[in-house]
C-alpha positions in Angstrom: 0.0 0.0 0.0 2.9 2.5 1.1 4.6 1.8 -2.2 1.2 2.4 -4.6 1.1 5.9 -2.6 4.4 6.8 -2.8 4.5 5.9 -7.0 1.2 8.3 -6.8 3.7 11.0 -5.1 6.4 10.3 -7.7 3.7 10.4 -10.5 2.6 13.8 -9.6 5.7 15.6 -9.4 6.6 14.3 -12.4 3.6 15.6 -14.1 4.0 18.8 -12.7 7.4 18.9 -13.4 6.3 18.1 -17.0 3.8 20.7 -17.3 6.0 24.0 -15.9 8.4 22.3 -18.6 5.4 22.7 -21.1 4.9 25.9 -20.3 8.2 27.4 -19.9 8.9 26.1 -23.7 5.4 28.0 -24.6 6.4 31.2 -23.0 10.2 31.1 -24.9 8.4 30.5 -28.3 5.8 33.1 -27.9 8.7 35.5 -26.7 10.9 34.4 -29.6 7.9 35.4 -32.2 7.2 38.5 -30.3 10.3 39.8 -30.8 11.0 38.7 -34.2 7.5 41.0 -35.0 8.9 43.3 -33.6 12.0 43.4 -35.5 9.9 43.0 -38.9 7.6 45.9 -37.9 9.8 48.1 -35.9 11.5 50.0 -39.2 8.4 50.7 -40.9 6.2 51.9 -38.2 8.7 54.7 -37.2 8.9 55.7 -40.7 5.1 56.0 -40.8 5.4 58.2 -37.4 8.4 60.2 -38.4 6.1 61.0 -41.6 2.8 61.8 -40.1 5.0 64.1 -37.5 6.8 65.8 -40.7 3.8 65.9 -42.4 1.6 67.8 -40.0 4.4 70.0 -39.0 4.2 71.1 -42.9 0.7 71.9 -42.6 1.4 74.7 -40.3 4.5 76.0 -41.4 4.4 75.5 -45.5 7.4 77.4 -46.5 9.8 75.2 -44.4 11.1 71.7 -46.1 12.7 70.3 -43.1 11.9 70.3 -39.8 14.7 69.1 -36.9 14.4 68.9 -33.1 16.6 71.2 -30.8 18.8 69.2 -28.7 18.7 69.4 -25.1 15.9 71.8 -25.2 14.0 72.2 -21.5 10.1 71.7 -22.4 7.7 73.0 -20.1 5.1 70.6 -18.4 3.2 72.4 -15.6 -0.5 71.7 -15.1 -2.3 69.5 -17.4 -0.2 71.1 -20.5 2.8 70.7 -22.0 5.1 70.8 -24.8 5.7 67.4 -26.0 7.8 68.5 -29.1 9.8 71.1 -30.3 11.1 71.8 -34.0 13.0 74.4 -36.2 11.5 74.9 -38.9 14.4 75.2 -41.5 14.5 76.1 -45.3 18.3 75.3 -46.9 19.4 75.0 -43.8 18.1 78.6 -42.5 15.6 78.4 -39.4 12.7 80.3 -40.7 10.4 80.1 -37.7 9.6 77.1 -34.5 7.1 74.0 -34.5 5.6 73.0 -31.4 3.4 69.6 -30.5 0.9 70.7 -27.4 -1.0 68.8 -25.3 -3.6 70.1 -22.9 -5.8 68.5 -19.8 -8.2 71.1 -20.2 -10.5 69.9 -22.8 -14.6 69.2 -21.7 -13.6 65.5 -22.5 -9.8 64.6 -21.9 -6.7 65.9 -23.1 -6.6 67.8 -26.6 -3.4 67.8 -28.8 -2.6 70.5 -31.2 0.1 71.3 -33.6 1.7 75.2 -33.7 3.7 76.7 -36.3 5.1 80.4 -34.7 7.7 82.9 -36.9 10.3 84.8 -35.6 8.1 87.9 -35.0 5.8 85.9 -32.9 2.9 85.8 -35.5 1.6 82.4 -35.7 2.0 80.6 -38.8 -0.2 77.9 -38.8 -2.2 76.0 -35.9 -3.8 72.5 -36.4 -5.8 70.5 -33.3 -4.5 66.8 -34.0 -6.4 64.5 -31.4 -9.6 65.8 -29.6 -11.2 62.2 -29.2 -12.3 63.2 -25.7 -14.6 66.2 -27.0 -18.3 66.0 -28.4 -19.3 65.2 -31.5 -20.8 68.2 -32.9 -19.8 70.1 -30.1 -16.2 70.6 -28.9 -14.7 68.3 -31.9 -15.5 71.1 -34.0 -12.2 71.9 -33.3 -10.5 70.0 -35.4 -12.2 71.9 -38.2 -10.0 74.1 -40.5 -12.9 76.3 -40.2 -12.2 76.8 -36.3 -7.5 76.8 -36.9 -7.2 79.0 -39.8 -8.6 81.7 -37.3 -5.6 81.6 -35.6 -3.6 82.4 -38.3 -1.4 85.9 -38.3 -2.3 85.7 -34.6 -0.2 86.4 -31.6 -0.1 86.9 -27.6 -1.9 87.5 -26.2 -4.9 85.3 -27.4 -8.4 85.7 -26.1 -12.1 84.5 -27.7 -15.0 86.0 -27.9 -19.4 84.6 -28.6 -21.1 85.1 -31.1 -19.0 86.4 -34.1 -18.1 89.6 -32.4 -14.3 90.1 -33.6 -11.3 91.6 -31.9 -7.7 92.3 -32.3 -6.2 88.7 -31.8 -9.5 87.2 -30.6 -10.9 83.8 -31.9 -14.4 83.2 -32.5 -15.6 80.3 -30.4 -17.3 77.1 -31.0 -21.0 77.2 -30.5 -22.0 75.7 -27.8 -18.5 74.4 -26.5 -16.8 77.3 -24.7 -14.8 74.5 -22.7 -13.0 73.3 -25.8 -12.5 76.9 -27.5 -10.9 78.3 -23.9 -8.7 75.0 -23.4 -7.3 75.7 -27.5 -6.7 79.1 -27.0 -5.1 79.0 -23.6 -2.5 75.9 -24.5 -2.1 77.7 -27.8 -1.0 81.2 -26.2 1.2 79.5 -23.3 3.2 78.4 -26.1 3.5 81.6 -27.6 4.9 83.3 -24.2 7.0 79.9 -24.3 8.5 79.9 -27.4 9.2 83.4 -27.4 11.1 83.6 -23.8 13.0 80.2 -25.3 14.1 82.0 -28.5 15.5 84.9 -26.5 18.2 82.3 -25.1 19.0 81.1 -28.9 22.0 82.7 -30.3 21.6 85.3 -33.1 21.4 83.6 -36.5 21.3 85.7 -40.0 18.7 84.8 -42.4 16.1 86.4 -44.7 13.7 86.6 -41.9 15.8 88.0 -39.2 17.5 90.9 -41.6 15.9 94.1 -40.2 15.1 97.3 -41.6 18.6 99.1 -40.4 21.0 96.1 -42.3 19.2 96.3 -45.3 19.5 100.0 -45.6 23.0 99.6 -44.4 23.7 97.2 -47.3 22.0 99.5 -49.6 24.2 102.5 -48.8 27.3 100.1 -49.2 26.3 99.1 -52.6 25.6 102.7 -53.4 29.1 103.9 -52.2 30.8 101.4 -54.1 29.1 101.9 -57.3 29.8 105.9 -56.8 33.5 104.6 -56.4 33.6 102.2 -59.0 32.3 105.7 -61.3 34.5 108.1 -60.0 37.9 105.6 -60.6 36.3 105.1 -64.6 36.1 109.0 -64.8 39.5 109.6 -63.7 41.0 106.9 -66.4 39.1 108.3 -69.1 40.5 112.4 -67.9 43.9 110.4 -67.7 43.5 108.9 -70.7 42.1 112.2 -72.8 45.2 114.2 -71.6 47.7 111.4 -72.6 46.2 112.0 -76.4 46.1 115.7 -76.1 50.5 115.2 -75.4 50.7 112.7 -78.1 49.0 114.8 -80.4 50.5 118.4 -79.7 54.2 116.3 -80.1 53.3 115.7 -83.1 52.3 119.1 -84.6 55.7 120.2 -82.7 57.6 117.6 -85.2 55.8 119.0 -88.3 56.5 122.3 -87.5 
């Protein structure tokens, strides 16, 4: 009897044993696929990201055919909103203007993400609300409307909105019926602004066509003009030189025949 209970014993340890076995083998296959989907997929998805990030950074800053992220660049997070992303906006290799990815918490439904194109004067070039899943349709998703972001356009700080189609210097007209959604666009939308203008004033000085004031050009002008004047005033004395030169040549001559 003692040896049928202890061959019982034996029995089910081995069939646990045999089963953690099983299952460890499972675990190492399904790991081993994992990762080689991962592997396959990897490349490809973070070309289709890198795209859709170029792609909407494009759509608020047109006139820019590259767009790079800063390094070591301190974005602010304070409150529900932040900066998730920052890029210069370059054209051959000039930085025309800044492109910023913003998230907010202040949505009526959840957080809203937006993308902001800003120049160098601190006129906004283009704004775009990406994700506003959390809002209502009909309602506060009518922010994703180009109807609603091309208001922003030409726009800078400070941002306010106003009801019912009355207008105002740097004022956006908001949503009907979703106040909520308008205010939480316009606030995250002018903290960047204040942002990205206090981070630009750390940036070194860099020359471009969009940072050439009124004084250099005019400067430049009167350079050009000086030369040319110059340039005139060296041909006239050549040609005086070269008149009196004859005039010698000449009156030798009648001397000679004389």
């Amino acid at each position: 009897m003692k040896g049928v209970v202890q061959k019982k014993k034996e029995n089910g340890v081995s069939l646990i044993f045999r089963n953690a076995l099983i299952l460890c083998l499972i675990t190492m296959i399904a790991g081993v696929a994992l990762a080689f989907v991962y592997a396959l997929t990897r490349d490809p998805i973070s070309k289709a990201e890198y795209k859709e990030e170029q792609d909407a950074c494009r759509a608020v800053f047109a006139d820019a055919d590259a767009f790079v992220q800063p390094e070591g660049a301190d974005l602010p997070a304070d409150d529900g909103w932040c900066i998730e992303k920052l890029y210069f906006a370059k054209k051959a290799e000039k930085t025309l203007g800044y492109v910023m990815r913003v998230r907010t918490g202040a949505g009526y439904g959840g957080d809203i993400v937006l993308v902001l194109g800003v120049k160098p004067d601190g006129k906004i070039s283009g704004m775009r609300v990406i994700d506003a899943s959390g809002e209502s349709p009909g309602l506060g998703a009518r922010c994703l409307d180009s109807d609603f972001s091309n208001q922003f356009t030409g726009m800078q700080s400070p941002l306010t909105y106003t009801k019912g189609g009355q207008s105002g210097a740097n004022a956006v007209d908001a949503i009907s019926g979703a106040t909520i959604t308008t205010s939480a666009v316009t606030e995250a939308v002018d903290r960047a602004l204040v942002w990205i203008a206090s981070y630009r004033a750390t940036l070194p000085p860099e020359t471009d066509d969009s940072t050439v004031s009124e004084e250099q050009t005019t400067d430049m002008e009167d350079t050009e003009k000086t030369e040319k004047e110059e340039t005139i005033a060296e041909d006239t004395a050549d040609s005086e030189t070269e008149s009196i030169t004859t005039e010698e040549v000449t009156t030798g001559h009648e001397d000679s025949a004389e």
